[in-house]
N, C-alpha and C positions, 0 to 999 in steps of 0.2 A: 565016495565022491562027494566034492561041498558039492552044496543048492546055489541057486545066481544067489539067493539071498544072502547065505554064507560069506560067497567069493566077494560081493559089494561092501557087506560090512568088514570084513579081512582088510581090502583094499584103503577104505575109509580109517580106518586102526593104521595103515603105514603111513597116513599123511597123503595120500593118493585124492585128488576132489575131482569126482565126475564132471564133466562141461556140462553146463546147462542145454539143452535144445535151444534155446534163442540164440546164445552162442553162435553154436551150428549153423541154424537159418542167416544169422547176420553174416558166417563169413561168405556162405553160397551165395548173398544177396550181392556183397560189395563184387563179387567175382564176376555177378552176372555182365554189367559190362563189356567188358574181355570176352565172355564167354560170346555173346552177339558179334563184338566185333570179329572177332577172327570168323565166325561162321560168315557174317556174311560179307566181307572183302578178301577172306581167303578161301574157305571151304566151299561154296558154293561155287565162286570164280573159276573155280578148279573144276568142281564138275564140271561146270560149263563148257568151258574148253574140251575137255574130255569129249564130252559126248558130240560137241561140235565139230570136233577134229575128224568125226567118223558120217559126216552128212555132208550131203552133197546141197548145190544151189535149192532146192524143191525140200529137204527136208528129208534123203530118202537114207538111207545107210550104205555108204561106198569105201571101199581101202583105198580109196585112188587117190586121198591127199597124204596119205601116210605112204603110199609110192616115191609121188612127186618129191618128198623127205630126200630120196637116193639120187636124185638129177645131180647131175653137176656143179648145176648152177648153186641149188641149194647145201649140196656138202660143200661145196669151197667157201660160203656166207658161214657153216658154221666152224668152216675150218680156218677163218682170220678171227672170227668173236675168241676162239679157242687161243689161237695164236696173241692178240692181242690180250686178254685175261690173262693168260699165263705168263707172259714178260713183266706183265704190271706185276702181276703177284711174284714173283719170285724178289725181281731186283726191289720192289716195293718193301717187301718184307727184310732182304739181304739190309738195306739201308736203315729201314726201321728199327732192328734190329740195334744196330749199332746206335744207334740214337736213344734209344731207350736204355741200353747198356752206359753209356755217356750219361745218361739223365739220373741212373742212378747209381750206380757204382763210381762215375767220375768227379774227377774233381773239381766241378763246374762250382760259381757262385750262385748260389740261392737263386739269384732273379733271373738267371740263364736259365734253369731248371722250371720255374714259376712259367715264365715265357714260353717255354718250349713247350710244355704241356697248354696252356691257355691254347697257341696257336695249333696245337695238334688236337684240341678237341673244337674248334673253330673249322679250321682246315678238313679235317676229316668229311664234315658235312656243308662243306662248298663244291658242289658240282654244279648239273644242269645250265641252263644257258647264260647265267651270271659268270661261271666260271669259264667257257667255253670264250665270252664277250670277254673277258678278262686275258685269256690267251694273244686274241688275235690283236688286243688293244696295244698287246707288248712285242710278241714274237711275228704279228702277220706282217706284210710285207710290207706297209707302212706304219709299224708299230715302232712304240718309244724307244724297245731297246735295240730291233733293228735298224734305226736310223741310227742313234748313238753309236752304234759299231762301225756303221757306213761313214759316219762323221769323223769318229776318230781314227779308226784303222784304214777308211779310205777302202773297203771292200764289202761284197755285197754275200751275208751269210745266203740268198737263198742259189746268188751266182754258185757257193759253194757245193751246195746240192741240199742245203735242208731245203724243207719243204712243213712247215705248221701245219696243212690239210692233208698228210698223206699218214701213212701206218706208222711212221716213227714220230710224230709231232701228236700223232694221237693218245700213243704209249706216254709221252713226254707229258701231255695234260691227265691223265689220266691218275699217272703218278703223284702228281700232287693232291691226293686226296686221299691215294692208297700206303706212299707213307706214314702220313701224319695216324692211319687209323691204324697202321702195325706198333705203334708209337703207343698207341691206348692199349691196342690188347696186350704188349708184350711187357707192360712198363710193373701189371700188378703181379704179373708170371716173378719177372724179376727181383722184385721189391719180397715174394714170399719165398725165395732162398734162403732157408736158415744159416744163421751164422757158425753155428754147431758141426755142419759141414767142413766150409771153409777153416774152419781152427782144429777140426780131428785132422785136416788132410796136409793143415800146415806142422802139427805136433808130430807128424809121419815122415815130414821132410819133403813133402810137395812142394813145386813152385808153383808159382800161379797158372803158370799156363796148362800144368799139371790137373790141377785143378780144376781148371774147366773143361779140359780135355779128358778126362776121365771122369768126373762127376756131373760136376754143370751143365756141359751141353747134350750128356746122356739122359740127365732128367730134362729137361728143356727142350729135346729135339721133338717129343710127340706135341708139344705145345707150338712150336713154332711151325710144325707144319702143317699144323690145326690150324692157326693165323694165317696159312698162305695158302690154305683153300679156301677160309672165308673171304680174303684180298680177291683169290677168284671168282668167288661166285658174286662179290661185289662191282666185279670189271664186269664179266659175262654180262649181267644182267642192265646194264648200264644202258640207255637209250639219250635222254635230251641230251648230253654234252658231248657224244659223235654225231649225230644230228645238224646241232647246232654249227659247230665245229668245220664236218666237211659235205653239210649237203645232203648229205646221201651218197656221194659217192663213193663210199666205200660201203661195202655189201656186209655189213654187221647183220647178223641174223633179227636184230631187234628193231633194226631201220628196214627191213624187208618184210617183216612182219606188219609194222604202220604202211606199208607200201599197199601190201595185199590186202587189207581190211578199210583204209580209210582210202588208196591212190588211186588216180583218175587210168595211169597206165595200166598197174599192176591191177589188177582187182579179184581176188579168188579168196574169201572168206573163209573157207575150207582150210584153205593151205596154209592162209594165215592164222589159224585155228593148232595146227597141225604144227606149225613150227613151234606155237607158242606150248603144247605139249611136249615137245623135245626139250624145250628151254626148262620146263618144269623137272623132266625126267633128268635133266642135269645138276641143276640144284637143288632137287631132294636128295640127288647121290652125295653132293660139294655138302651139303646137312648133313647125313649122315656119318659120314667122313669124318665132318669139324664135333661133332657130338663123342665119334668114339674115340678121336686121337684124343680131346680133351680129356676122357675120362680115365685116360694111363698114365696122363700126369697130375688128375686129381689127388689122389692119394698120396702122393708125396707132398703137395706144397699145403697138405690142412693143419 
């Protein structure tokens, strides 16, 4: 059996060079940053809530806001966050999809493509009440584009039954944020299809459709629906631009949440504790999810 001495000089002899310890210490240095912030705007927050979720007004330890979780009132709040995240993510992603497919497989010019991506990585991170103020400046009820429709067509879209502050006008803004970001993730998915592919499958007599229908979108599907649970955990977690938006009245788990911790009506700290626990225990799940679909399509596209 060599000695360490041995194995280092060995090592040294194949062209091997040890890192120096300063090295080391510099990269744990530069890391330290990161390493503070996530403890403490993530990990700590977390316990927090944690352990908040399980105290009552006085401090003492109660299940009763982890109860409260099962009322009615509180499953239907997370049974429209649900509903609303998932229409966003799906149809978000379905359109993304195709857009990012256009962006780069089609046969667009250059500055279509240029544009498209600028405004999708713009767009992506326009929400909260800029964007919500952006909504109601066009589609509320005395907004630009609904007059111009009133003016020209001579009829009233919300006579028709839209509605801008209800659960479809919510979905409807919502979406402008969520395709442009399935636009991002789906654009490098796509751009690292080997060509090798497409040309064995064409040398075989495939047609295109062939083609994706049998290889493309079987490599592609764990990716894309890794992209359409981060769309959702992106809608779920969304607070200032339904807010903004409708008020509060619509019973979004994350506007009920501000309700109980900061509102003059609602007030139970606990529950508000307790919800925001559930929201956690959903997006660690929507994480994990997006982590291991990812990693089925890792290995193809390296």
């Amino acid at each position: 059996m060599l000695s360490k001495m041995e194995v280092k000089q060995s090592n040294l002899k194949d062209g091997a060079t040890p890192r120096p310890t300063f090295s080391i210490f510099r990269d744990f240095l530069f890391l330290l940053p990161f390493v503070i912030f996530v403890v403490a705007f993530l990990i700590l927050p977390t316990i927090s809530i944690f352990i908040s979720a399980f105290q009552d007004p006085s401090g003492k330890f109660t299940l009763q806001n982890i109860k409260d979780l099962f009322t009615p009132y509180i499953m239907n709040a997370y049974l429209l966050s649900i509903k609303v995240s998932l229409f966003t993510a799906v149809f978000g992603a379905l359109i993304g999809f195709m857009l990012a497919y256009a962006s780069t497989f089609g046969k667009l010019p250059s500055w279509v493509k240029s544009y498209l991506n600028t405004f999708s990585g713009v767009a992506s991170n326009f929400a909260s009440v800029p964007l919500a103020f952006a909504f109601i400046s066009t589609l509320g009820r005395v907004g630009l584009l609904t007059a111009l429709i009133q003016q020209i067509f001579h009829v009233s879209i919300y006579d028709l039954g839209f509605n801008l502050y209800s659960f479809w006008g919510l979905c409807l803004t919502y979406l402008y944020f969520q395709i442009p970001l399935m636009v991002l993730l789906m654009t490098p998915a796509l751009e690292g299809m080997k060509k090798e592919w497409r040309e064995g499958a064409e040398n075989l007599g495939a047609t295109p459709s062939q083609y994706w229908l049998k290889i493309g979108l079987p490599i592609l599907f764990p990716t894309i629906i890794a992209n359409t649970v981060l769309l959702f955990g992106n809608a779920f977690g969304a607070y200032a631009t339904a807010y903004a938006l409708t008020g509060g009245f619509l019973n979004l788990v994350p506007i009920i949440i501000g309700a109980e911790i900061r509102g003059d009506i609602l007030h139970n700290v606990g529950l508000g504790y307790a919800l925001a626990l559930g929201m956690i225990v959903i997006m660690g799940i929507t994480i994990l999810s997006y982590n291991y679909l990812q990693s089925k399509t890792a290995r193809w596209l390296k």
